[in-house]
C-alpha positions in Angstrom: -9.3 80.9 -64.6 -5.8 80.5 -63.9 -4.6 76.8 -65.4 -0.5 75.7 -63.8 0.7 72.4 -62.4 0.6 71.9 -58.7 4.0 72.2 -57.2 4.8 74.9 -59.8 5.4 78.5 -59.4 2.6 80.3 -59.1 0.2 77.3 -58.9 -2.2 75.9 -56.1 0.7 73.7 -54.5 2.1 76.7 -53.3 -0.8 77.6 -50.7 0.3 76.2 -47.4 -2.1 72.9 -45.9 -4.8 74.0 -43.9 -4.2 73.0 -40.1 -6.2 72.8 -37.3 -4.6 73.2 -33.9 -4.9 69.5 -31.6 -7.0 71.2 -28.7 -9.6 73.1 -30.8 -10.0 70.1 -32.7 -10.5 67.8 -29.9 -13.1 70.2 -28.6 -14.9 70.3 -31.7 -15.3 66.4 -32.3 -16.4 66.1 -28.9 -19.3 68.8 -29.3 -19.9 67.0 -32.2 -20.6 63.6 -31.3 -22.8 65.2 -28.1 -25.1 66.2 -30.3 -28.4 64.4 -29.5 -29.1 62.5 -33.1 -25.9 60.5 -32.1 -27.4 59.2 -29.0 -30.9 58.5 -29.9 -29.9 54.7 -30.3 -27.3 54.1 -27.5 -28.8 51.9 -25.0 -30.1 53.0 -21.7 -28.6 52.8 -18.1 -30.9 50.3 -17.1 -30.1 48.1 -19.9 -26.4 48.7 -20.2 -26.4 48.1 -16.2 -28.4 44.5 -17.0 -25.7 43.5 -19.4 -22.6 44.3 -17.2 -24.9 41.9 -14.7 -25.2 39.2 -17.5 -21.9 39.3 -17.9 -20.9 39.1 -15.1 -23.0 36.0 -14.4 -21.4 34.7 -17.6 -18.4 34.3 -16.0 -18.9 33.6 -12.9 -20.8 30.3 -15.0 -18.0 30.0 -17.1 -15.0 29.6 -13.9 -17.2 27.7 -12.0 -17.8 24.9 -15.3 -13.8 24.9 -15.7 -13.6 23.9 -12.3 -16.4 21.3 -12.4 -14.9 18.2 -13.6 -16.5 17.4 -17.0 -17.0 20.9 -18.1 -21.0 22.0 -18.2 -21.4 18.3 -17.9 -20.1 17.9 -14.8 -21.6 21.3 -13.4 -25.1 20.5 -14.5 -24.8 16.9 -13.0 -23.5 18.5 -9.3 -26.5 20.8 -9.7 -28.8 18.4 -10.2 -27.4 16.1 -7.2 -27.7 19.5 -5.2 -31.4 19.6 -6.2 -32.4 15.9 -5.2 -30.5 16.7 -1.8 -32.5 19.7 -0.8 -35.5 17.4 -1.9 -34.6 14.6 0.3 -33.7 16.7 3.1 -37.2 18.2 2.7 -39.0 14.8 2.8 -37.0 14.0 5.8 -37.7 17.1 8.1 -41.7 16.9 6.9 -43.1 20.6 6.5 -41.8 23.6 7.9 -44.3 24.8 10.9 -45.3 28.5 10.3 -44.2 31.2 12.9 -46.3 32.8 14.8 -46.8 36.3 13.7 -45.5 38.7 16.0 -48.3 40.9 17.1 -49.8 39.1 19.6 -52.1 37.0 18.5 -50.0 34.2 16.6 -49.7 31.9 19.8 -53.0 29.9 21.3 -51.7 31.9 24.3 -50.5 34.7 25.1 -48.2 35.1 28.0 -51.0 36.4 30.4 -52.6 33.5 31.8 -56.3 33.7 32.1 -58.8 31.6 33.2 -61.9 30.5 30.9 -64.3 32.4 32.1 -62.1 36.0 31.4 -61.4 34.9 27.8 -65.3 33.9 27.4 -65.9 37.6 28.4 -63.4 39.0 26.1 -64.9 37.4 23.5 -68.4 38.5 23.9 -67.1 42.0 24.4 -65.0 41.7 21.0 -68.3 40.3 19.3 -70.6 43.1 20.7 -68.4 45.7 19.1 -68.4 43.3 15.8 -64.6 42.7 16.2 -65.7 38.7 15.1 -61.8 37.7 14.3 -60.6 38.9 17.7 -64.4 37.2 19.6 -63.6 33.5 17.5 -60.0 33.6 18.7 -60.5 34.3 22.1 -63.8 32.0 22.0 -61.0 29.3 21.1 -58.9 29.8 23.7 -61.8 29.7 25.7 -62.7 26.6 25.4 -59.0 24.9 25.3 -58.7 26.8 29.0 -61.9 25.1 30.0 -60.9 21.5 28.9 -57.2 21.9 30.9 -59.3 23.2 33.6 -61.3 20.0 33.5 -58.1 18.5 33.5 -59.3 17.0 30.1 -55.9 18.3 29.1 -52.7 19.0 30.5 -51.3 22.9 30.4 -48.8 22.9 28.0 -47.2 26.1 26.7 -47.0 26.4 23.1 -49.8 24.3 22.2 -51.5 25.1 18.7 -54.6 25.5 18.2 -54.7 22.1 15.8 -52.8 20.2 18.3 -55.3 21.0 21.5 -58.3 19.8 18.8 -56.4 16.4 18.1 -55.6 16.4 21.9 -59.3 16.7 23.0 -61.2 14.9 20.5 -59.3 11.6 21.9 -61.5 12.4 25.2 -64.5 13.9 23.4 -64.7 11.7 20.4 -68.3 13.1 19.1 -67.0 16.3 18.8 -64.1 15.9 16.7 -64.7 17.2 13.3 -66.7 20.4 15.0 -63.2 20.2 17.1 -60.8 20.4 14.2 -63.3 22.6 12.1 -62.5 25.2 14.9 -58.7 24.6 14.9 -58.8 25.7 11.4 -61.3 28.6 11.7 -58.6 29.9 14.5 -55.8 29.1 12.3 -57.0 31.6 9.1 -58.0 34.0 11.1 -54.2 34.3 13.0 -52.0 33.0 10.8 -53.4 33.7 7.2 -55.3 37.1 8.4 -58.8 35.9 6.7 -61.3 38.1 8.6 -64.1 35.7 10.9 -67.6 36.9 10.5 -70.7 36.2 12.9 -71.8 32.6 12.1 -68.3 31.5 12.2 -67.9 32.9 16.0 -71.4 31.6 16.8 -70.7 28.5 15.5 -67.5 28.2 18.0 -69.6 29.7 20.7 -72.1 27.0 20.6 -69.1 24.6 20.3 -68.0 26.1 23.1 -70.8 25.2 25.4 -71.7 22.0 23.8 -67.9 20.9 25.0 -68.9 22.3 28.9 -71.5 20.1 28.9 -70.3 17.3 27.6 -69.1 14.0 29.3 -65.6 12.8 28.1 -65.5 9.2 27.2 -63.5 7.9 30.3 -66.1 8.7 32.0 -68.9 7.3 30.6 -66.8 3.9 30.1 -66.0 4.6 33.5 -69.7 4.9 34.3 -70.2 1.3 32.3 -67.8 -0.7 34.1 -68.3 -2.8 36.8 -66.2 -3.2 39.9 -64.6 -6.1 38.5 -63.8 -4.4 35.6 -65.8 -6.0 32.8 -69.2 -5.1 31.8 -72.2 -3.9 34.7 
């Protein structure tokens, strides 16, 4: 073994340093740290995307509390007057009315008008194929027609099914639950797309003819009154 002090003649200190050029380097650190056991806890895109979004949301929190006067004070207090504002507004305006869905069948009416008798046969052709949603609405509309035809109501576009059953049970009193049951049978099946089945159409089918034959109360008072108005 050779024995000398570094920086002597001869000794160790006279080997020159052992240098790496900058590039090469570069390129091997960088193959280095791709190696998969480096990565294996780094978080993934999904989750580094949901923290720049939390972030972000941080700040936006954080500028909109210096501008509030008070701090988080004053922006929890303007949120909460914000809340009880949409909630009074609501309570003002009553319940939003549901649109009518678009294919058709959302409106009492569509824009075809057709006389009683025509949407009675539609339904029973509906209900002989077993089509029982399609045979109670038209059934309805049925018997609406019939009681504007009787002049027992007045055409109006637009009408809803619930609002032609309030509307007629004012001149056919002893029908009104059977009236407004019907509304909302014709309601489910349109609007919330719950299927009718057979005893749900016969139902409104009897309904239905029960209503023709029925006598609306200004009539029989009518029929009650004398000429001089009181009692016969």
């Amino acid at each position: 073994m050779r024995s000398g002090t570094p920086g002597a003649p001869g000794g160790p200190g006279d080997e020159p340093p052992v240098t790496v050029p900058r590039l090469p380097a570069r390129e091997a650190a960088e193959e280095e740290l791709s190696r998969p056991v480096y990565q294996e806890d780094d978080p993934g895109l999904l989750w580094r995307l949901f923290d720049w979004v939390w972030e972000r949301i941080g700040d936006l929190l954080d500028l909109t509390a210096g501008a509030a006067p008070g701090g988080w004070v004053g922006l929890l207090a303007v949120t909460l007057l914000a809340v009880l504002l949409l909630v009074a507004l609501r309570l003002r305006l009553g319940p939003l009315r549901r649109l009518p869905r678009t294919d058709g069948h959302g409106d009492l009416f569509d824009d075809r008008p057709r006389t009683a008798a025509d949407h009675r046969a539609a339904a029973e052709r509906h209900a002989a194929a077993g089509q029982w949603s399609e045979a109670l609405q038209e059934r309805m509309r049925a018997l609406v027609r019939s009681l504007e035809e009787r002049a027992l109501l007045d055409p109006r576009p637009g009408r809803t099914a619930g609002e032609a059953a309030n509307e007629a049970a004012r001149a056919l009193p002893r029908h009104t639950a059977a009236l407004r049951a019907a509304a909302v049978a014709f309601d489910e099946v349109t609007y919330a797309a719950r299927p009718a089945d057979r005893a749900a159409y016969l139902g409104l089918r009897d309904l239905d003819e029960a209503v023709r034959h029925s006598r609306p109360r200004l009539d029989e008072e009518r029929a009650g009154a004398g000429p001089d108005g009181g009692a016969a």
